[in-house]
Backbone as numpy.savetxt, mean C-alpha at the origin, in Angstrom:
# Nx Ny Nz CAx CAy CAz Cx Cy Cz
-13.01 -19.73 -1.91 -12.32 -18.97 -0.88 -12.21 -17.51 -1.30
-12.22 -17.00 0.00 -12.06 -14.87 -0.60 -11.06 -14.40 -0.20
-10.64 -13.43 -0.89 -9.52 -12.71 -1.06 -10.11 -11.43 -0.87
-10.15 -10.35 0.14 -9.93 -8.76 -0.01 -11.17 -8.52 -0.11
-12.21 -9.35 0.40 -13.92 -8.52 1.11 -13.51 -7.61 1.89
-13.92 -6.61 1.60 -14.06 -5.47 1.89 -14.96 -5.16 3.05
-14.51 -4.82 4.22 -15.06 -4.43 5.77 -15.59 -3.25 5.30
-16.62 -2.70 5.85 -17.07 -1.36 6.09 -16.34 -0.49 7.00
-15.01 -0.39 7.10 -14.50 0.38 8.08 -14.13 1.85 8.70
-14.04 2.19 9.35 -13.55 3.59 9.84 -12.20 3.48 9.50
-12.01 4.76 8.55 -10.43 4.86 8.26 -9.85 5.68 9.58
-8.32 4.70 9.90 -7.48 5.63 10.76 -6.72 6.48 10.24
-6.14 7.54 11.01 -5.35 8.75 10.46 -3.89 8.44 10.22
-3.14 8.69 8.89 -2.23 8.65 8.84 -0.87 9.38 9.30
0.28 8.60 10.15 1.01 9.62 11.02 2.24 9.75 9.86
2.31 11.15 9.53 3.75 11.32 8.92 4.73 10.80 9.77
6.00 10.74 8.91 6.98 10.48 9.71 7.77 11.41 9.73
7.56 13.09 8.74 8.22 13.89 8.75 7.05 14.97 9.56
7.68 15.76 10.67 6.67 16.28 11.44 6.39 17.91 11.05
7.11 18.32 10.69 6.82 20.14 10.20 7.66 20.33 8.94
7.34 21.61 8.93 8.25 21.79 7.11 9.46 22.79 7.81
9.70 22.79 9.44 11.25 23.15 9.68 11.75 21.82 9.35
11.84 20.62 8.78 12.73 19.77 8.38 12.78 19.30 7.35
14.20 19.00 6.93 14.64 18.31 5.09 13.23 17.31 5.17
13.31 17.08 3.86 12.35 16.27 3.51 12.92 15.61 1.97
13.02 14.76 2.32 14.24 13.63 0.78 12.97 12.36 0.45
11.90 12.98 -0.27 10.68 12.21 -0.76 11.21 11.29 -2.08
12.61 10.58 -1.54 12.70 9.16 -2.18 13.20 8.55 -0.87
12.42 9.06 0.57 12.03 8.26 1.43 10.83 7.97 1.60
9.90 7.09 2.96 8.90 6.60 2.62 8.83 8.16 3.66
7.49 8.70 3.69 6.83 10.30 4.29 5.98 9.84 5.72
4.98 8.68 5.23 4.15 8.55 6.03 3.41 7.21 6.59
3.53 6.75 7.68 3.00 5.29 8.34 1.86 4.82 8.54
1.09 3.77 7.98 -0.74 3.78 8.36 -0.38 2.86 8.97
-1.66 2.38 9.91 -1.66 1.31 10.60 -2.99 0.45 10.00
-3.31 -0.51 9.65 -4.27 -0.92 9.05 -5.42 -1.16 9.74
-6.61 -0.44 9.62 -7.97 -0.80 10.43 -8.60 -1.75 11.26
-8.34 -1.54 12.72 -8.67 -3.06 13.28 -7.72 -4.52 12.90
-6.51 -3.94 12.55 -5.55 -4.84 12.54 -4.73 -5.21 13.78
-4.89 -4.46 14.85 -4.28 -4.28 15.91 -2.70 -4.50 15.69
-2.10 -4.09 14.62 -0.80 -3.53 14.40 -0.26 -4.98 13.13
-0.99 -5.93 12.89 -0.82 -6.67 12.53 0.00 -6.31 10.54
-0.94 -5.51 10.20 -0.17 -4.89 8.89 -0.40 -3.37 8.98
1.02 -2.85 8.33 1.12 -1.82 8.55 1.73 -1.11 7.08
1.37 -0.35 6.58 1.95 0.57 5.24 3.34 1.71 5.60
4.16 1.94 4.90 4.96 3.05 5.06 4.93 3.58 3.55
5.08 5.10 2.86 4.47 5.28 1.89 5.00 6.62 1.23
4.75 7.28 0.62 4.96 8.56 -0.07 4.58 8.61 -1.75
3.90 9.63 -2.04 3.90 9.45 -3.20 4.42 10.45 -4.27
5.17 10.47 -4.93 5.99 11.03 -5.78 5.81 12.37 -6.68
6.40 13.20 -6.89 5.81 14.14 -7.69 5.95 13.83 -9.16
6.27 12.40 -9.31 6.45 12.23 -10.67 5.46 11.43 -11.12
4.15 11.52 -10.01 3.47 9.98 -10.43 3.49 8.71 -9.87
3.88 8.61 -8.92 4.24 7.21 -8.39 3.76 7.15 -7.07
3.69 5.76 -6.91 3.01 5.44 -4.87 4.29 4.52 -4.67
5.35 5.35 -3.59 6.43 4.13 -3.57 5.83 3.82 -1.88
5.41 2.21 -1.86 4.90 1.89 -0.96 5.48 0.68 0.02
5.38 0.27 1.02 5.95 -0.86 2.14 4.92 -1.63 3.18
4.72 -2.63 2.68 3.50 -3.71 3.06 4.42 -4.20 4.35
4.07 -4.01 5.82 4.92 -5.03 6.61 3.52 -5.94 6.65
3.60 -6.82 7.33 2.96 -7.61 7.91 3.30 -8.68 9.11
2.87 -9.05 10.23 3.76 -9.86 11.24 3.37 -11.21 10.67
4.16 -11.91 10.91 4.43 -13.27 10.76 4.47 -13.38 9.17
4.83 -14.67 8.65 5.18 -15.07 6.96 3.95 -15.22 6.67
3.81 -14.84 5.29 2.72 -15.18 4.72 2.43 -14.03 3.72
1.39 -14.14 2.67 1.11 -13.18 1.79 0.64 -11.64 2.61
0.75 -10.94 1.76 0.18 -9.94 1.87 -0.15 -9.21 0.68
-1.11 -7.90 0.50 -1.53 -6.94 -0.15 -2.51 -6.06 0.24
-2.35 -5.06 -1.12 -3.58 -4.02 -1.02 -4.19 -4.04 -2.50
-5.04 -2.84 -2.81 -6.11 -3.53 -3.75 -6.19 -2.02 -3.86
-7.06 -1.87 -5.46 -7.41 -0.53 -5.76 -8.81 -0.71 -6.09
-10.41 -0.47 -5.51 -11.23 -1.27 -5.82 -11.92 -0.41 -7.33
-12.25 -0.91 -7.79 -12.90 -0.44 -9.06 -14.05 1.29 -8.84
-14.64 1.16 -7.53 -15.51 2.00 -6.72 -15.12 2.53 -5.76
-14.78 3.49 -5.29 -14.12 4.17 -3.88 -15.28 4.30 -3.20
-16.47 3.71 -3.64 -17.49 4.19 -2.85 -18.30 2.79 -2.53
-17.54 1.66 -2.81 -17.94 0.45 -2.51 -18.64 -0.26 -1.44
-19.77 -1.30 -1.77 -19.58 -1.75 -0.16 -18.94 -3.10 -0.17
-19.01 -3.60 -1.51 -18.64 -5.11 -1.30 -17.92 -4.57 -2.92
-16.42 -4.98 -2.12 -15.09 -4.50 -2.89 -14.04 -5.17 -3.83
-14.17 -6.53 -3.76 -13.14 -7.15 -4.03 -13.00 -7.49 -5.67
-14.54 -7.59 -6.08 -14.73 -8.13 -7.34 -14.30 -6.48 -8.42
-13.64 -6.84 -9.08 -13.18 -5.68 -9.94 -12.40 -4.86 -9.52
-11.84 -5.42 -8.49 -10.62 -4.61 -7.69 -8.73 -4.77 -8.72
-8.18 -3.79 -8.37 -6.31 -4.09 -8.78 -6.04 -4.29 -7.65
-5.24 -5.55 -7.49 -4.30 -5.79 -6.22 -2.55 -5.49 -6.37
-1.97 -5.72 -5.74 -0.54 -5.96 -5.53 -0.18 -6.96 -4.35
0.15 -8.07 -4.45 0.02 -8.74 -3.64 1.65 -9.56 -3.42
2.58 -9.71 -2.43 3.70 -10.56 -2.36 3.18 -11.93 -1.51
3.96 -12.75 -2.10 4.42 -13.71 -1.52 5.06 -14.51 -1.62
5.89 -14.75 -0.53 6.89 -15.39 0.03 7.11 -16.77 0.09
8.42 -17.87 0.10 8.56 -18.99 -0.05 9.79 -18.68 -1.62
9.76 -20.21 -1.96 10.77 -20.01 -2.69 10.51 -19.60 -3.97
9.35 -19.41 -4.56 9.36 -18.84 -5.60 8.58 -17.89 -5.71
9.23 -16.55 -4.57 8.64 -15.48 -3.71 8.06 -14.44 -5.46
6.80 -13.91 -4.78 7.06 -13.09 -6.46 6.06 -11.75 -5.89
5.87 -10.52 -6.53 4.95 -9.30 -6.02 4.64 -9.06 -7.57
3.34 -9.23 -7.14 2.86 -9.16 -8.92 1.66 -7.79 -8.83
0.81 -7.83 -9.83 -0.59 -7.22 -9.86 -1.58 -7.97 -10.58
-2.23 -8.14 -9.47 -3.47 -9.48 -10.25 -4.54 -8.65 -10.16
-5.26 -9.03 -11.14 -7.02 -9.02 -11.40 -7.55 -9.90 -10.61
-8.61 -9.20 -9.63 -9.56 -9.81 -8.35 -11.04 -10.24 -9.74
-11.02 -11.09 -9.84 -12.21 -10.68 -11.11 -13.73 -11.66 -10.01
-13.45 -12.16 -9.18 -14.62 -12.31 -7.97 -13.88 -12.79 -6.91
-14.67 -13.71 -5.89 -14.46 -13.80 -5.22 -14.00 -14.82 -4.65
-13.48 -15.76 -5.49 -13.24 -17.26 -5.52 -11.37 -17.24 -5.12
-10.78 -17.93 -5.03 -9.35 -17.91 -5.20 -9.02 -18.14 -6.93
-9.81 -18.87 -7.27 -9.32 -19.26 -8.88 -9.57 -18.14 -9.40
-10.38 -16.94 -8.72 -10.54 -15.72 -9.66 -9.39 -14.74 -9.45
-8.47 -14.94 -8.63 -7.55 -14.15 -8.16 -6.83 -14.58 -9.67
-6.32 -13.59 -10.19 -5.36 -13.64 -11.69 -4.21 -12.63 -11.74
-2.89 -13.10 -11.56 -1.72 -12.08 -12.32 -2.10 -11.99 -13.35
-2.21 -10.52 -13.62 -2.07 -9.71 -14.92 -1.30 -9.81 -15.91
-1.26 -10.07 -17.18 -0.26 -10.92 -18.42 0.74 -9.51 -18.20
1.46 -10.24 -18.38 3.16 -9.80 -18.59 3.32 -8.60 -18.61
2.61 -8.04 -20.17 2.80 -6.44 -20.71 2.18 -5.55 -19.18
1.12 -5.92 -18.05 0.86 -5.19 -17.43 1.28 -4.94 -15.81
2.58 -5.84 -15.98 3.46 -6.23 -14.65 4.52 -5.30 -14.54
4.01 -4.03 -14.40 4.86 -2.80 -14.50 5.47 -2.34 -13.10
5.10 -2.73 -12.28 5.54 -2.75 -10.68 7.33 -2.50 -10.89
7.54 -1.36 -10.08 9.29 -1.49 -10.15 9.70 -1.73 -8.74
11.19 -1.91 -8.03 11.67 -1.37 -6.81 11.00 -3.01 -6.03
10.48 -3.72 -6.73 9.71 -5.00 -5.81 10.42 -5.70 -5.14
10.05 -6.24 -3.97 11.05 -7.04 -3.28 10.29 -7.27 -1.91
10.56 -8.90 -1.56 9.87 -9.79 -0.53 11.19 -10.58 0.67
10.73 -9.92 1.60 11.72 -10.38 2.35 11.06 -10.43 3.92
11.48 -11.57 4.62 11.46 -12.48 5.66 11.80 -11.60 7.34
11.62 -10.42 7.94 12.90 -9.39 8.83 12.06 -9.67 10.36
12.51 -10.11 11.16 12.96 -10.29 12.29 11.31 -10.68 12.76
10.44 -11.63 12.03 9.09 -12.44 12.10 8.46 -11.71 11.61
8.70 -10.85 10.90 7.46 -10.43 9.89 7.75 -10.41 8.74
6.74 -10.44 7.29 7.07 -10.22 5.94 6.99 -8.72 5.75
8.06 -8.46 4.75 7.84 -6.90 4.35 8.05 -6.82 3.08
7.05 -6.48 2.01 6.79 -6.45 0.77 7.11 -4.97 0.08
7.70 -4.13 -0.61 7.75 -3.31 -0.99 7.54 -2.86 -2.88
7.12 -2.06 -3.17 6.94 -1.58 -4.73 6.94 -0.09 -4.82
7.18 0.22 -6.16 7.08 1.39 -6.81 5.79 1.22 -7.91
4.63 1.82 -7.56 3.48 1.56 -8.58 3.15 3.28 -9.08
3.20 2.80 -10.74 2.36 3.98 -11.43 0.86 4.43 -11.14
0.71 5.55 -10.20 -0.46 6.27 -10.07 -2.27 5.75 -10.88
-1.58 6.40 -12.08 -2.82 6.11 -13.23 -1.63 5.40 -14.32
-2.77 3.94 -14.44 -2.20 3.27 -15.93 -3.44 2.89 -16.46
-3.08 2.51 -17.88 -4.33 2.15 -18.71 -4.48 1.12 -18.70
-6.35 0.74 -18.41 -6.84 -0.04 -18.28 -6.73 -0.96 -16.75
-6.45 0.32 -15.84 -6.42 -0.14 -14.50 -6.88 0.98 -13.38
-7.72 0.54 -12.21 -8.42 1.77 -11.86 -7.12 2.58 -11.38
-7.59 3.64 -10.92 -6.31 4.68 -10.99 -6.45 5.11 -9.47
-5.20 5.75 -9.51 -4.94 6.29 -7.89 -4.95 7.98 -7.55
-5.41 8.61 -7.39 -5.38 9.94 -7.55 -4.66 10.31 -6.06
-3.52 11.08 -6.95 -1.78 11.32 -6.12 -2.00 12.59 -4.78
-3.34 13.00 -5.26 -3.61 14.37 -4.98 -5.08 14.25 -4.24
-5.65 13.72 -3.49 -7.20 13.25 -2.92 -7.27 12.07 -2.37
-8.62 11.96 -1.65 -8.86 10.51 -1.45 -8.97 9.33 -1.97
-8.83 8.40 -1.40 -8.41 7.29 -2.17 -8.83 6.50 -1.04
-9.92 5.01 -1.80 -10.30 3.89 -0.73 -9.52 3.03 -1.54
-8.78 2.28 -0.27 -7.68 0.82 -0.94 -8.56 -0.04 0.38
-8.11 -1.66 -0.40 -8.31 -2.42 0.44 -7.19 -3.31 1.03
-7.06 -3.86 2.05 -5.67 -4.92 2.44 -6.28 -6.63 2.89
-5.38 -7.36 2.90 -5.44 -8.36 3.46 -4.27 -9.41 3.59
-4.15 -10.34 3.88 -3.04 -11.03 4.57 -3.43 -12.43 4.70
-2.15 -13.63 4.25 -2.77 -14.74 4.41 -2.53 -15.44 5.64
-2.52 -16.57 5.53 -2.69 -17.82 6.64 -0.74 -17.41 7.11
-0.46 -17.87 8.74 0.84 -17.34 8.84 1.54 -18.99 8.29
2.78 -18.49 8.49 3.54 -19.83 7.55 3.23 -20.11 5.75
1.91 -19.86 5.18 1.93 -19.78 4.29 3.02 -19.01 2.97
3.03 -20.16 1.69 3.91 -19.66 0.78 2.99 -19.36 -0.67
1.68 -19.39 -0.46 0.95 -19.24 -1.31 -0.42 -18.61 -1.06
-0.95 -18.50 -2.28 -1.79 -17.39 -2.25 -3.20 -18.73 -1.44
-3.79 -18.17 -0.35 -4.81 -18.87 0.00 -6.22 -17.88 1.03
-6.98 -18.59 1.41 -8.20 -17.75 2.22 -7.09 -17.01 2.81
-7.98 -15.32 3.05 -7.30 -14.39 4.01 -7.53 -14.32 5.25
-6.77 -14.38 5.91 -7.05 -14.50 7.43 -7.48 -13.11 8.18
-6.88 -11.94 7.55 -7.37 -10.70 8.06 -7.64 -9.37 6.99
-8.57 -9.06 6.45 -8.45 -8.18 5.31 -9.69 -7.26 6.05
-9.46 -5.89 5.40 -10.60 -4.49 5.29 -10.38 -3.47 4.25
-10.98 -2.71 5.00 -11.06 -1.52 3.90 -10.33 -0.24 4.33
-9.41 0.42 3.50 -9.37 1.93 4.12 -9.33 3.19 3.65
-9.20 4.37 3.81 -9.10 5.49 3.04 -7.91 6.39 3.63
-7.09 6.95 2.46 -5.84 7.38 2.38 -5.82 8.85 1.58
-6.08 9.59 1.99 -5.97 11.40 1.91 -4.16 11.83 0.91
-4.47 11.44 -0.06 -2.66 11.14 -0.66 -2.20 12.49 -1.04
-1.50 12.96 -1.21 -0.34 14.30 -1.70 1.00 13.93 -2.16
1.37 15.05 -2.95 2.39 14.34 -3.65 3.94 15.41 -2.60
5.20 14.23 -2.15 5.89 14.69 -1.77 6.44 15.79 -2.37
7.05 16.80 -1.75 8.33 17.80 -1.84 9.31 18.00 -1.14
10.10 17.54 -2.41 11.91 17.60 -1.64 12.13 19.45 -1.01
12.38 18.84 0.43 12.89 20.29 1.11 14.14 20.28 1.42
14.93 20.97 0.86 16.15 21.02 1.67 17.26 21.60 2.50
17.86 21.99 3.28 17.97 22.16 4.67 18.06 24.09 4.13
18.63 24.29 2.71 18.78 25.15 2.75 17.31 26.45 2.31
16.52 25.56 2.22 15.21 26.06 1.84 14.43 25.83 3.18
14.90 25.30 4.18 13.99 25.72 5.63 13.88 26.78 6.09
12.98 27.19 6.52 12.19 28.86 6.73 13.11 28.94 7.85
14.59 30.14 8.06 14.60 30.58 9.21 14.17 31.34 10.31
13.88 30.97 11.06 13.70 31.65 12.36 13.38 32.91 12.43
12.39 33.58 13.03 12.52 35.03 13.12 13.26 35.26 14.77
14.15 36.61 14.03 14.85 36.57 15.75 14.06 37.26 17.03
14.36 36.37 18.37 13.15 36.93 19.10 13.91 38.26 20.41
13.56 38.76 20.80 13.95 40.19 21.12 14.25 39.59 22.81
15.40 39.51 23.26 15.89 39.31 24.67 14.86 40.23 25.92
């Protein structure tokens, strides 16, 4: 069974949720909303990434069941999954958001990463009004894992399991996408550009 084959897709544009720099901006909120490629709203990201290094990120997905994204070894991939970093939650009672090694394409190749490299902070899997929503705090660049560059493009992959599911199994909807990343800046109300005055 596969996990996170990689679609050839057209990336969609990501909508901030903060609209001009006349407004605060408190980037230990999430900045900006993707909608996932030909998902028809089915998973959706909320996101920002940190000036300290960090992708603090929000997996919804409708209905229960796993979800994730993936960092593929190649941003220039066509067939993605094998040598990919994931982050993946799931839900049930022994709900957990780990980072596994995709090492092919099998389910038995899907592997959480030993202990020392389960550095994920802020994690948490929860059940909200029929959909799952998975959230983490992941380090940018770590060693011995492909890296995320805070500042450029970036191809991730997603996918999502069977609904009702409490375990990791075939994905029912996965692709590919690309994410244009920058690192937030806290603005605050008193650092908003005032107004020039306009002449009656």
């Amino acid at each position: 069974m596969r996990l996170f084959t990689a679609l050839i897709l057209p990336g969609l544009l990501c909508h901030p949720n903060t609209a001009s720099t006349a407004q605060a901006v408190d980037c230990s909120e999430y900045q900006h909303t993707y909608e996932m490629p030909f998902s028809g709203g089915a998973v959706i990201m909320d996101y920002v990434v940190t000036a300290d290094g960090m992708l603090k990120a929000k997996l919804t997905r409708q209905g229960k069941g796993w979800v994730g994204m993936a960092v593929p070894s190649d941003p220039n991939c066509q067939i993605c999954m094998s040598g990919s970093d994931a982050i993946i939650g799931v839900p049930g009672e022994n709900a957990s958001v780990l980072k596994y090694d995709l090492n092919a394409y099998k389910l038995a190749d899907v592997i959480p990463m030993e202990d020392t490299r389960q550095t994920l902070m802020d994690t948490s899997i929860a059940e909200v009004d029929g959909t799952t929503v998975v959230t983490f705090t992941k380090l940018l660049v770590e060693e011995g894992e492909n890296p995320i560059d805070g500042n450029g493009p970036n191809t991730f992959l997603y996918a999502m399991g069977p609904e009702g599911g409490t375990e990791l199994a075939y994905h029912t909807l996965k692709g590919k996408y690309q994410l244009d990343l920058s690192p937030c800046r806290d603005i605050s109300e008193t650092e908003m550009p005032v107004p020039s005055p306009t002449a009656d």
